[in-house]
C-alpha positions as CSV (number, residue, x, y, z in Angstrom):
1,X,14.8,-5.6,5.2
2,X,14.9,-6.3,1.6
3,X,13.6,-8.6,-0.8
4,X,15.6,-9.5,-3.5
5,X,13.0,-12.5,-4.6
6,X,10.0,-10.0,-5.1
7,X,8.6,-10.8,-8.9
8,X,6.4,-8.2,-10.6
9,X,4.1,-9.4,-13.3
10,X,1.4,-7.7,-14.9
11,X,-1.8,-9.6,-13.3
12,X,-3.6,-12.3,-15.4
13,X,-6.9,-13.9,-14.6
14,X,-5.4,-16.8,-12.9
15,X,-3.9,-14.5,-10.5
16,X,-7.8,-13.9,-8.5
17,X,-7.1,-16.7,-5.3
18,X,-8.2,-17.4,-1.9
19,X,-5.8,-15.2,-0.6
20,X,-6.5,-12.0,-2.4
21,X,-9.9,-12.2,-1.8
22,X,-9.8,-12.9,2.1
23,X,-7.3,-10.0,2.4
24,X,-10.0,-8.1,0.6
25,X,-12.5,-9.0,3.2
26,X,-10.1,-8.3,6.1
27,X,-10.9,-4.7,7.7
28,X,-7.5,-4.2,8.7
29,X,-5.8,-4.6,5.3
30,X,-8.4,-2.7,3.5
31,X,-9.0,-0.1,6.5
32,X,-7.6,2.8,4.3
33,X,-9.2,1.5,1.1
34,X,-13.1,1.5,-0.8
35,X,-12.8,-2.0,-1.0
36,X,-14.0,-2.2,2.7
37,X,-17.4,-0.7,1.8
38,X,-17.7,-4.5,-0.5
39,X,-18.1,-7.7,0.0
40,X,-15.4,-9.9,-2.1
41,X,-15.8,-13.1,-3.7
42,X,-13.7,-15.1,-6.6
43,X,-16.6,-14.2,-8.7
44,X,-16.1,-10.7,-8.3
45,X,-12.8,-10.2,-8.0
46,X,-12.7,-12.2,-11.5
47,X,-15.1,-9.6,-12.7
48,X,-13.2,-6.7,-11.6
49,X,-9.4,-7.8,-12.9
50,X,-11.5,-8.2,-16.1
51,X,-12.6,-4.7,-16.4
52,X,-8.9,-3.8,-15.2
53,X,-7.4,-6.0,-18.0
54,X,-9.4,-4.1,-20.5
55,X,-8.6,-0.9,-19.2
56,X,-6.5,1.0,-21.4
57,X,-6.0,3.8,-18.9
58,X,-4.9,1.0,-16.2
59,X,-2.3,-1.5,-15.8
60,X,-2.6,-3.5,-12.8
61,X,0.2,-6.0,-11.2
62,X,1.0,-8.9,-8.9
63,X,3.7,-9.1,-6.2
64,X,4.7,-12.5,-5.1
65,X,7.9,-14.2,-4.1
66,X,8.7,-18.1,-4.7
67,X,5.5,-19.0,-2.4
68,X,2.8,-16.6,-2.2
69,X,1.1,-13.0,-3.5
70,X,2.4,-10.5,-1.2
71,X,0.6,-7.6,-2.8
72,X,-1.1,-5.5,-6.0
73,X,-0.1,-2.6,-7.6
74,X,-1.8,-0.2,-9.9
75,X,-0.9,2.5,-12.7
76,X,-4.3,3.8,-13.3
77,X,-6.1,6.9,-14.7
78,X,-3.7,7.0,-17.4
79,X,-3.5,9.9,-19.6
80,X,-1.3,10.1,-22.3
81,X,-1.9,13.2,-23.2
82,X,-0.4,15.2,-20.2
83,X,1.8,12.3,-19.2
84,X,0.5,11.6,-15.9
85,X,-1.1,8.7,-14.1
86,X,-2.3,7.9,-9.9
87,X,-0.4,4.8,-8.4
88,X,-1.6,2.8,-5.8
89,X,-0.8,-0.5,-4.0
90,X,-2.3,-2.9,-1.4
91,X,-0.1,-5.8,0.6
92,X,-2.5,-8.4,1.1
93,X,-0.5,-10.2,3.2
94,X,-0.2,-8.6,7.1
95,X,3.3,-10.5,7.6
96,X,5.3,-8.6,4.7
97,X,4.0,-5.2,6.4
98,X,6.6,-3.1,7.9
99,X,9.4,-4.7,6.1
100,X,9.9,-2.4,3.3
101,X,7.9,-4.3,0.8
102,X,6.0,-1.0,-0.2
103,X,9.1,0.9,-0.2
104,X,10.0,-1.6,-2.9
105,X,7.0,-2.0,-4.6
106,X,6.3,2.0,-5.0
107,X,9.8,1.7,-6.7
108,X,9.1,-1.4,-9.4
109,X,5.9,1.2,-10.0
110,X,7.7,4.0,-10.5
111,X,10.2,2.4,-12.9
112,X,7.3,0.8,-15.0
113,X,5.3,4.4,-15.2
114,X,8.8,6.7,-16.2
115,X,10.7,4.1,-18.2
116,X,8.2,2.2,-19.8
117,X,5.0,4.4,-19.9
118,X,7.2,7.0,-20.5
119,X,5.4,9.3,-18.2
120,X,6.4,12.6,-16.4
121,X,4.0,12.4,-13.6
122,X,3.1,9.9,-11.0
123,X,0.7,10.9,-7.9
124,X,-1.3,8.9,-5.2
125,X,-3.7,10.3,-2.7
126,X,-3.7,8.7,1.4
127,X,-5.3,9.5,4.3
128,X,-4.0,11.4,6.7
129,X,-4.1,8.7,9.4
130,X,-2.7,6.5,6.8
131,X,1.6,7.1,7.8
132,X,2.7,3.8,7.0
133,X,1.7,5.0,3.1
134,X,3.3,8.3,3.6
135,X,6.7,7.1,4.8
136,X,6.2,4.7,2.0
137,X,5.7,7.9,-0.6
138,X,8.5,10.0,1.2
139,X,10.9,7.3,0.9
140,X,10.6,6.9,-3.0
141,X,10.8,11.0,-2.9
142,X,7.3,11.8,-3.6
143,X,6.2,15.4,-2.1
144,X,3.3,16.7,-0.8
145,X,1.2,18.5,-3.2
146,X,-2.1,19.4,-0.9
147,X,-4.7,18.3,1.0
148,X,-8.2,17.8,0.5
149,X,-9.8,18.5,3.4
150,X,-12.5,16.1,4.9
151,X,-12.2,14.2,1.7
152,X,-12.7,10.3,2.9
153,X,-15.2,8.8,5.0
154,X,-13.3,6.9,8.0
155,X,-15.2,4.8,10.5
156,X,-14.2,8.1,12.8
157,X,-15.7,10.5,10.5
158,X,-14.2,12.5,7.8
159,X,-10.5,12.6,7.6
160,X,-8.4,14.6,4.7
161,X,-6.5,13.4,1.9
162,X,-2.9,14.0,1.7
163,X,-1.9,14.6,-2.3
164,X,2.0,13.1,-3.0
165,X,3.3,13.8,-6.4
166,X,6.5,12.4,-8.2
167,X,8.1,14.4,-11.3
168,X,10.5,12.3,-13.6
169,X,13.8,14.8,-13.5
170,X,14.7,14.3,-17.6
């Protein structure tokens, strides 16, 4: 299912709420994600989006519909030299999963990094485990590029790291 009322806006201070922070602090949202290894407060998430903000090699956006954030998305490590940058994406809110909302959002990111950043390269890293984020990849026509084996730390163990890459075709 698609959502037609899914805003993207690049994320401003008085994005940090409630919400984001206790989907932060939820183990299932952030099981594939470093942000489970912290504890997250307003005060630190604050503190983070700041450091994002003035990030020239990052630019970091909101997902919401009329009512509520569904999710974040990130063009980071930047480099402007060899056109290239990493994406990555979070929905924060469990009731949007499964619906195509990543599909989606993956797309608005790709759009932003070709047409606006003018890049030629877009890549993002997931666990193998992780095949919700893969489908999500493979749908927007990302390919695998590797693996790095026993890359992550899992509650399991060590899991690998599946590499997807996306080249803009002009």
């Amino acid at each position: 299912m698609l959502y037609n009322n899914i805003k993207i806006s690049p994320a401003k201070i008085d994005d940090v709420c409630q919400d984001w922070v206790d989907a932060l602090n939820n183990p299932e949202i952030v099981k594939y994600s470093n942000q489970r290894f912290r504890k997250h407060s307003i005060s630190s998430q604050t503190s983070f989006l700041k450091k994002k903000l003035a990030d020239k090699s990052s630019r970091i956006f909101i997902f919401k519909n009329d009512k509520e954030m569904i999710g974040v998305g990130e063009i980071s490590k930047i480099d402007f030299k060899n056109l290239n940058a990493e994406i990555s994406y979070m929905i924060i809110n469990e009731r949007f999963w499964g619906k195509g909302i990543g599909t989606q959002i993956v797309q608005k990111l790709i759009l932003i990094g070709f047409s606006e950043l003018n890049l030629k390269k877009l890549y993002a890293g997931t666990n193998s485990s992780n095949i919700g984020s893969q489908k999500v990849l493979k749908k927007n026509a990302f390919q695998i590029e590797g693996t790095q084996k026993k890359h992550l730390i899992t509650d399991e163990g060590f899991e690998d790291k599946i590499l997807f890459g996306i080249v803009r075709s002009t």
